[in-house]
C-alpha atoms as one frame of an Amber mdcrd trajectory, in Angstrom:
protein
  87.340  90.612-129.176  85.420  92.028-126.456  82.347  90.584-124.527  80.665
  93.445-125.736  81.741  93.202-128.865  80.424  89.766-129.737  77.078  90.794
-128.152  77.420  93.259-130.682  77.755  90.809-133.628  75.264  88.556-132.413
  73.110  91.746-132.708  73.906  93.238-135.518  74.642  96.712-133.661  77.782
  98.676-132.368  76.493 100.636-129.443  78.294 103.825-129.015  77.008 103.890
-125.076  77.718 100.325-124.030  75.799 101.096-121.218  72.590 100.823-122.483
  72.969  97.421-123.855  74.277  96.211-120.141  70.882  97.926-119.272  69.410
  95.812-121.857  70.249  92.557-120.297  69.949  93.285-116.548  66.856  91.590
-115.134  65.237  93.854-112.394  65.911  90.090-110.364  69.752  91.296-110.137
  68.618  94.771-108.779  66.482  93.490-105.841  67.985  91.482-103.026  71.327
  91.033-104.727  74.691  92.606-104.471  77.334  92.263-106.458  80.797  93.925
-105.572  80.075  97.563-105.094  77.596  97.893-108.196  74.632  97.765-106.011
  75.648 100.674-103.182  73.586 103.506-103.536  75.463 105.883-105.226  76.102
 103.565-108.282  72.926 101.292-108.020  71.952  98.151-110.636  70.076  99.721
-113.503  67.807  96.746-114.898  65.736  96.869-118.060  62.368  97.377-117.299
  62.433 101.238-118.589  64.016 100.149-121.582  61.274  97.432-122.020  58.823
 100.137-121.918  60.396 102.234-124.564  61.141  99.683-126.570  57.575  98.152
-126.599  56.251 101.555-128.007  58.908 101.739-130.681  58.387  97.710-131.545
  54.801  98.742-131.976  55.615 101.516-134.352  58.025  99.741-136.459  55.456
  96.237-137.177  52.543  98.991-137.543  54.316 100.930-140.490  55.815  98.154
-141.762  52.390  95.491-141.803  49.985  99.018-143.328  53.124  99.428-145.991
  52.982  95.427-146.593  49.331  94.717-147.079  48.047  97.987-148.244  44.057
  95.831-148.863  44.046  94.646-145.207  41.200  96.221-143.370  42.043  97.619
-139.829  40.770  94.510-137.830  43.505  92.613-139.826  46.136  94.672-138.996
  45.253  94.605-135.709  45.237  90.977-135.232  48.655  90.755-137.680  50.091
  93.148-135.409  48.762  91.560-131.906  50.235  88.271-133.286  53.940  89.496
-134.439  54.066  91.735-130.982  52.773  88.332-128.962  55.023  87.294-125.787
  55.722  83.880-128.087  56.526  85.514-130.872  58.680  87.517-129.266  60.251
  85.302-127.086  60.951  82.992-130.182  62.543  85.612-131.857  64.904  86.250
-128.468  65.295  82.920-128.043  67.023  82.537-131.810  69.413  85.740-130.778
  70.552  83.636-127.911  69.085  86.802-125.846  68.281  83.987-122.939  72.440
  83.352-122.503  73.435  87.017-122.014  70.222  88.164-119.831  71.890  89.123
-116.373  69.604  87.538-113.526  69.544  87.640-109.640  69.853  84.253-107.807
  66.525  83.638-107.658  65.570  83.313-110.816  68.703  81.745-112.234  67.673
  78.698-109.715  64.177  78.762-111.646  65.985  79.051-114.956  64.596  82.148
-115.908  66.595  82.915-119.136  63.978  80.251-120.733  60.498  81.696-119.434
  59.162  83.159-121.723  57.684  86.443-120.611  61.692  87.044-119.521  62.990
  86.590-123.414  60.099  88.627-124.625  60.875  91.686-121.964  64.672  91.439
-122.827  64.174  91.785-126.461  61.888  95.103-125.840  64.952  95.940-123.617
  67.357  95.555-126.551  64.799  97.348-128.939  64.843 100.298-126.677  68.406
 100.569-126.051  69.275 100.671-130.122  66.538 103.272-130.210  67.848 106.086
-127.687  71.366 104.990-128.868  70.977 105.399-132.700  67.433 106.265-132.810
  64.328 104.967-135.228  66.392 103.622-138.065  68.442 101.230-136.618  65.495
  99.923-134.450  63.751  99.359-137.426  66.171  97.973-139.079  66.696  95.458
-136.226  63.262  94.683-135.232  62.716  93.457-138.912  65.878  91.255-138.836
  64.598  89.584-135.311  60.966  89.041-136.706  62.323  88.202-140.216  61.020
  84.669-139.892  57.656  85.647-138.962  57.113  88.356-141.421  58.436  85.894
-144.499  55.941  83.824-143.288  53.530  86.043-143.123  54.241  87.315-146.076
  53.735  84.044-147.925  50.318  83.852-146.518  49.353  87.209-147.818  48.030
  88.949-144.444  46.831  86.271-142.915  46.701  85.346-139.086  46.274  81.708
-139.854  50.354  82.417-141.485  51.438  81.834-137.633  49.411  78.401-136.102
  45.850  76.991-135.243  46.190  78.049-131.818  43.222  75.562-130.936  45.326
  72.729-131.650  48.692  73.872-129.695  46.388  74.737-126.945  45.097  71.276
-127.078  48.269  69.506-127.302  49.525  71.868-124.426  47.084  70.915-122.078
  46.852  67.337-122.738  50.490  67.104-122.283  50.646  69.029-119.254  47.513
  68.410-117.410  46.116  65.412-119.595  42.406  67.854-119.610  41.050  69.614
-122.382  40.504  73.144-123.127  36.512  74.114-123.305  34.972  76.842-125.400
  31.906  78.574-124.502  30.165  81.168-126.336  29.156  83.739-124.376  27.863
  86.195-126.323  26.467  86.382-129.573  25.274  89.319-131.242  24.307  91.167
-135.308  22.025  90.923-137.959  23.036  87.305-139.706  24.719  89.111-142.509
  27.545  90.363-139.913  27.624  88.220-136.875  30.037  88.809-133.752  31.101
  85.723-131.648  32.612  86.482-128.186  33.937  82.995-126.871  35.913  82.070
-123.871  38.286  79.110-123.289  37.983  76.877-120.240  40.332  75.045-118.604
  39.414  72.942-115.349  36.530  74.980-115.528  38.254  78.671-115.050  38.053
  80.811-117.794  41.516  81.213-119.275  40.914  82.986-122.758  38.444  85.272
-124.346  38.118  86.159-127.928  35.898  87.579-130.372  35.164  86.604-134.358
  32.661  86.880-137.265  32.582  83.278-136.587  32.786  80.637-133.988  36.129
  79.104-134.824  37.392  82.559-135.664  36.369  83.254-132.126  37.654  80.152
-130.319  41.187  80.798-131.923  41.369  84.379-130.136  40.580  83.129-126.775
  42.985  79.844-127.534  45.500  82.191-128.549  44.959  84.597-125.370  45.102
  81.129-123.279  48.555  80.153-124.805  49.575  83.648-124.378  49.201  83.745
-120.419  50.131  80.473-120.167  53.437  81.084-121.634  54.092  84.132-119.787
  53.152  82.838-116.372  54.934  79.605-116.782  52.508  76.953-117.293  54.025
  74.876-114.038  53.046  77.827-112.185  49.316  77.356-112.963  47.594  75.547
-110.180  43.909  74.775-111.392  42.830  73.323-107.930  43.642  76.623-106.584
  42.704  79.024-109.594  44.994  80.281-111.794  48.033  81.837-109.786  51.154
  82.565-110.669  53.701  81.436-107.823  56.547  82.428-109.275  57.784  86.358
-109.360
């Protein structure tokens, strides 16, 4: 058996142009500075995955939005939109990678190899929309569907179990709190910083501190609703920027990439 054919398996797809699932799995890190043989001469240049990320993000996007409006036909459309905002989420998605062993296969140039980038998170998440895309313009709509649901299948059971609910994934507050107590040994501050509506219907718009920067915003009918939007925000860049490459004496930079 094949390379290819055991990424196959692992998948769940036969490709009938290989090519794209190389694609797939070839970080744009391989591409840029890095030559390997005679793949990376001009007339045959490295093809990494970043257009197949961007296909593959709009047909993700398709597949949880029919699939969550066919699944919880009573949720209003702010539910679906924070259902779907959570299963599309760089950790959710990177999770989901992560379980496919996408982190093994993804082809990397030195530089991030030496920074172990087949574990960031942001990385696993892109490669997955890579994968998504590549099944799409190979077989088309069905077969992405049908694989998009068997990468999330965890989240959706579980979501399923909780009957629509956003609370089915985690308190974000309290992963953000252990996160930055582990890491930084601070914790995270909420501050409301806008609050508006008659009592009846009231709109919180809170942001999350940390070291004093604002790191997360989000918006609720209520405070804690509120507070779990900007934690989840927080955890979101945090995880995608690599949260050793936050510097809070310096604001919040990214030195990596």
């Amino acid at each position: 058996m094949t390379a290819v054919h055991e990424i196959e398996q692992m998948l769940g797809y036969t490709f009938r142009r290989p090519a794209l699932l190389d694609e797939a799995l070839t970080h744009k890190s391989l591409r840029h500075g890095h030559t390997l043989g005679n793949l990376s001469t001009a007339s045959d240049p490295v093809k990494d995955n970043e257009r197949l990320e961007f296909l593959g993000d709009t047909v993700l996007a398709l597949v949880i939005s029919e699939h969550i409006v066919s699944k919880f036909p009573h949720a209003s459309e702010g539910e679906l939109s924070q259902i779907k905002a959570q299963l599309v989420s760089r950790r959710v998605l990177a999770h989901a990678a992560a379980r496919m062993r996408l982190g093994a296969l993804l082809k990397l140039g030195r530089g991030e190899e030496v920074t172990h980038g087949w574990q960031k998170h942001s990385l696993l998440a892109n490669t997955l929309e890579a994968v998504i895309g590549a099944i799409y313009l190979d077989g088309g709509l069905d077969p992405a569907r049908v694989f998009v649901l068997r990468a999330l299948d965890r989240e959706l059971e579980t979501l399923q179990r909780q009957g629509s609910s956003v609370k089915a994934f985690q308190d974000f507050k309290s992963h953000l709190q252990e996160h930055c107590q582990k890491q930084w040994r601070m914790l995270p501050v909420y501050r409301v910083i806008r609050e508006s509506g008659p009592d009846h219907h009231k709109s919180f718009e809170v942001i999350v501190e940390l070291h004093g920067q604002p790191y997360g915003y989000g918006v609720g009918k209520t405070k804690k609703e509120a507070e779990q939007a900007a934690a989840a925000q927080a955890l979101e860049r945090l995880e995608s920027n690599g949260s050793a490459d936050v510097d809070f004496n310096h604001g919040c930079e990214v030195t990596r990439r």
